[in-house]
Residue, then its C-alpha position, 0 to 999 in steps of 0.5 A: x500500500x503506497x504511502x505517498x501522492x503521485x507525485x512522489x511525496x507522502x501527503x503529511x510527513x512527520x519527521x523526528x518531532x520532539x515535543x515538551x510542555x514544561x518538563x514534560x515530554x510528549x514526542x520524543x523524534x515520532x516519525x510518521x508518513x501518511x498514506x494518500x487517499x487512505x485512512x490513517x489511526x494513530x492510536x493511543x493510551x490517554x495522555x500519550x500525545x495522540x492530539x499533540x502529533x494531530x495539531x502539528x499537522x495543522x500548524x497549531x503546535x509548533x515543534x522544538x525539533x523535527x519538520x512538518x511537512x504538508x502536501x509537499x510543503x514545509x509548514x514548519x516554521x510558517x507565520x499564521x498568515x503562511x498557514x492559512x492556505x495550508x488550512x483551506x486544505x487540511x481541516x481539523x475536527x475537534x474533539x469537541x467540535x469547537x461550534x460557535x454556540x451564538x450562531x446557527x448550524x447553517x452560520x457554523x457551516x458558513x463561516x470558513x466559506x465566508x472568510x475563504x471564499x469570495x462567493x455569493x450567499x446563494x452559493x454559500x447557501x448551496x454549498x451548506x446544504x450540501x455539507x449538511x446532506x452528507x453528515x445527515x442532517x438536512x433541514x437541521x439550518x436554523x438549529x442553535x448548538x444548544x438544541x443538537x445532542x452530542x452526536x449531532x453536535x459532532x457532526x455538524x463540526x464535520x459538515x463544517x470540516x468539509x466545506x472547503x473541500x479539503x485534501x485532508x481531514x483530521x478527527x481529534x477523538x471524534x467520538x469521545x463522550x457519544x453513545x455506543x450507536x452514535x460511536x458507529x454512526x460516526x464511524x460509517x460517516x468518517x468511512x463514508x466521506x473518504x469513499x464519497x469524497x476521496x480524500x485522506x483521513x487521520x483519525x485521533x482515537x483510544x477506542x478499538x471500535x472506531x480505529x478497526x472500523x475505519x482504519x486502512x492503516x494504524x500506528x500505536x503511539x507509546x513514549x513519545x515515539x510510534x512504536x509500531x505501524x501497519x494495516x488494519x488486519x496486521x494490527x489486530x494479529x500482532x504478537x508486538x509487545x506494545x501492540x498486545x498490551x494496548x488490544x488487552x488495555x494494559x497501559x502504563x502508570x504514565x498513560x493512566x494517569x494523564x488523562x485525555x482532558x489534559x492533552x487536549x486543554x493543557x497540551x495545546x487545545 
């Protein structure tokens, strides 16, 4: 399975990132290519560091050593004027969606195609009920954050996540706090998009559930570095050491006693 766009490059190249918050060490030189057209998990114990490699995709953490490289482009040391064009490209779903709770559905679905594109409201209204049809939610326009349960929640942020019609498509934990059926449900929708719309998927997640169903390849991070890679099927049947004890949720004192809140919130969220 090729790794790389057919020009020759990986779409997303992590390379030798090394990451602290205070005495912390969070990556420790993690090396990691990202498969073009396919669905990548990085999997994870709480606190590992999965959310901190994901934002240096997107340029909102910035390493103390290693490079970032984004469709070919070094975005390393960009400006945040240099990164937005790289953000019309890749987006990000967060963990928790991240809406902006004094605006409508239809208004969060706009918004990056108001400061991203010069187009009429006509065509932006279009586009959003387009967005809105694909997560399953047509009709849900006038809706507040405030009236949407979890799961639709979700999947507004992923509506929004793909109105500009992005190359790529980060989830941070995109099924963190959601009941077992809108876990699947989010899952068929992560699967669904990348047939429909082809595009690349990296998914942040602790939960087997999802990472099998939707994965074409895993990477277990452990330490700081990605301690073992390979497709789906390869992952499950892995007699690796720290491939075994994840699968049986053995994870170490450093892990359990992190916590996921604490990477997302104080780790750079």
């Amino acid at each position: 399975m090729s790794v790389e766009t057919p020009d020759g490059n990986p779409i997303i190249e992590l390379r030798g990132l090394r990451k602290a918050f205070g005495n912390h060490r969070v990556l420790r030189g993690l090396d990691l290519r990202v498969p073009a057209g396919k669905t990548l998990t990085i999997l994870g114990g709480s606190g590992s560091g999965k959310s901190v490699c994901l934002k240096h995709m997107i340029g909102l953490l910035k390493p103390e050593s290693g490079r970032v490289l984004v469709l070919g482009e070094d975005i390393t040391d960009h400006t945040e004027h240099q990164l937005v064009p790289v953000r019309t490209r890749v987006s990000m779903v967060f963990q928790s969606a991240a809406l902006f709770d004094s605006l409508t559905v239809y208004e969060n679905v706009a918004y990056p195609l108001r400061e991203h594109r010069d187009w009429k409201e006509s065509r932006i209204a279009e586009r959003v009920r387009e967005c809105l049809e694909a997560v399953g939610l047509a009709g849900g326009e006038r809706l507040m954050p405030a009236e949407l349960s979890g799961g639709m929640r979700k999947r507004v942020g992923v509506a929004r996540g793909i109105a500009l019609e992005p190359r790529v498509i980060l989830y941070d934990e995109p099924t963190t706090g959601l009941d077992p059926a809108n876990q699947r449900r989010i899952g068929e929708l992560i699967g669904s998009l990348q047939e429909r719309l082809q595009v690349t998927s990296v998914v942040v997640t602790h939960e087997l559930e999802l990472c099998f169903s939707v994965s074409d390849r895993v990477a277990l991070l452990k330490d700081g570095r990605i301690a073992v890679e390979g497709t789906a099927a390869e992952m499950k049947v892995s007699e690796h050491p720290a491939v075994r004890s994840f699968l049986a949720g053995a994870q170490d004192s450093a892990e359990a006693g992190s916590g996921e809140a604490s990477e997302g919130g104080r780790y750079g969220s």
